[in-house]
C-alpha positions as CSV (number, residue, x, y, z in Angstrom):
1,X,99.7,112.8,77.5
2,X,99.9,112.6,81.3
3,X,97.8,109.7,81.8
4,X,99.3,107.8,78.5
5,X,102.5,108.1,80.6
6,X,100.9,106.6,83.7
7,X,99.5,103.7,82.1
8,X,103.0,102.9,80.4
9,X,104.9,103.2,83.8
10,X,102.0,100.8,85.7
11,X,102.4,98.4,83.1
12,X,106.1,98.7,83.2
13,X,105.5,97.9,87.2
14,X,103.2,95.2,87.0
15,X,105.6,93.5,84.3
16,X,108.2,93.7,86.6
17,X,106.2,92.5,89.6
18,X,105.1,89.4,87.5
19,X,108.9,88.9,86.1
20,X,110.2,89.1,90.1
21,X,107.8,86.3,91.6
22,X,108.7,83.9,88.3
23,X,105.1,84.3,86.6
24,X,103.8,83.7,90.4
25,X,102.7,87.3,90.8
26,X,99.3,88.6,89.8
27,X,99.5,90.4,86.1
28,X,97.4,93.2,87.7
29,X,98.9,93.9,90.5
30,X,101.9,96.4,91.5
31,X,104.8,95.9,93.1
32,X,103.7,98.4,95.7
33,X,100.2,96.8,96.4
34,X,101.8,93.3,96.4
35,X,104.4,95.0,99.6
36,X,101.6,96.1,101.3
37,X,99.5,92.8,100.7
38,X,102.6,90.9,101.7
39,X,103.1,93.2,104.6
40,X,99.7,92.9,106.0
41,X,100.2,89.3,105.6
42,X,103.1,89.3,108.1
43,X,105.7,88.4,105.2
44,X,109.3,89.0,105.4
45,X,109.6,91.0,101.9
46,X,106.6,93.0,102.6
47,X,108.1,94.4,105.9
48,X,111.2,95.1,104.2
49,X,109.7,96.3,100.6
50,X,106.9,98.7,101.9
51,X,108.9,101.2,103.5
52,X,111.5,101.0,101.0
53,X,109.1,102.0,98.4
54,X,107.3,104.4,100.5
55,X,110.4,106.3,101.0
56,X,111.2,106.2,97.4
57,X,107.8,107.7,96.6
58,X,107.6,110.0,99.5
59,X,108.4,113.3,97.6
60,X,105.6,112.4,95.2
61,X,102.9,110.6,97.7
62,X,102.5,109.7,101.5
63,X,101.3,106.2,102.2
64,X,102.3,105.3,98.7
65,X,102.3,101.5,99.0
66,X,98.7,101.4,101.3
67,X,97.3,104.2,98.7
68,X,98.0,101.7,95.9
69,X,96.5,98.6,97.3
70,X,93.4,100.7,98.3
71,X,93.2,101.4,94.3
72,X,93.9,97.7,93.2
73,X,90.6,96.7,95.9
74,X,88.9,99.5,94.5
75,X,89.2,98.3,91.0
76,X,90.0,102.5,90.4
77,X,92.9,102.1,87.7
78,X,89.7,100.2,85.4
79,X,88.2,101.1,82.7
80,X,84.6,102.3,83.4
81,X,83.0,99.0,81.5
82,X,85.2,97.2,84.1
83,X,83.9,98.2,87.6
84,X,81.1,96.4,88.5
85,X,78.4,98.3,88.5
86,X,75.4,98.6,91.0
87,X,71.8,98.2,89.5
């Protein structure tokens, strides 16, 4: 039930990440790996969205906007038939 609740709230996110940017937003990805993707790219809303949403999500996780992007490169939050596999 835990994880059915995960996957509703990350699609919830990546809905609203895709709704924000106007359909210019990857449908993958969430808001908190786009601020630290914009960050590192020295944009203006990453520097000001990262550490808002970091301190939002500090009770619950430190580095929560790096942690997340780490997971998008990692392909983690796919399905096992997803990951690309090594022969």
């Amino acid at each position: 039930m835990k994880r059915r609740l995960l996957n509703i709230l990350i699609a919830i996110d990546q809905l609203l990440w895709v709704l924000l940017t106007l359909g210019n937003g990857s449908p993958d990805e969430t808001i908190s790996a786009a601020a630290y993707r914009m960050e590192r790219q020295g944009k203006r809303a990453g520097r000001v969205l990262r550490p808002l949403l970091d301190a939002i999500f500090a009770p619950l996780e430190r580095d929560h906007c790096r942690l997340s992007y780490e997971s998008e490169m990692a392909g983690s939050q796919l399905p096992d038939g997803y990951r690309a596999r090594i022969p």
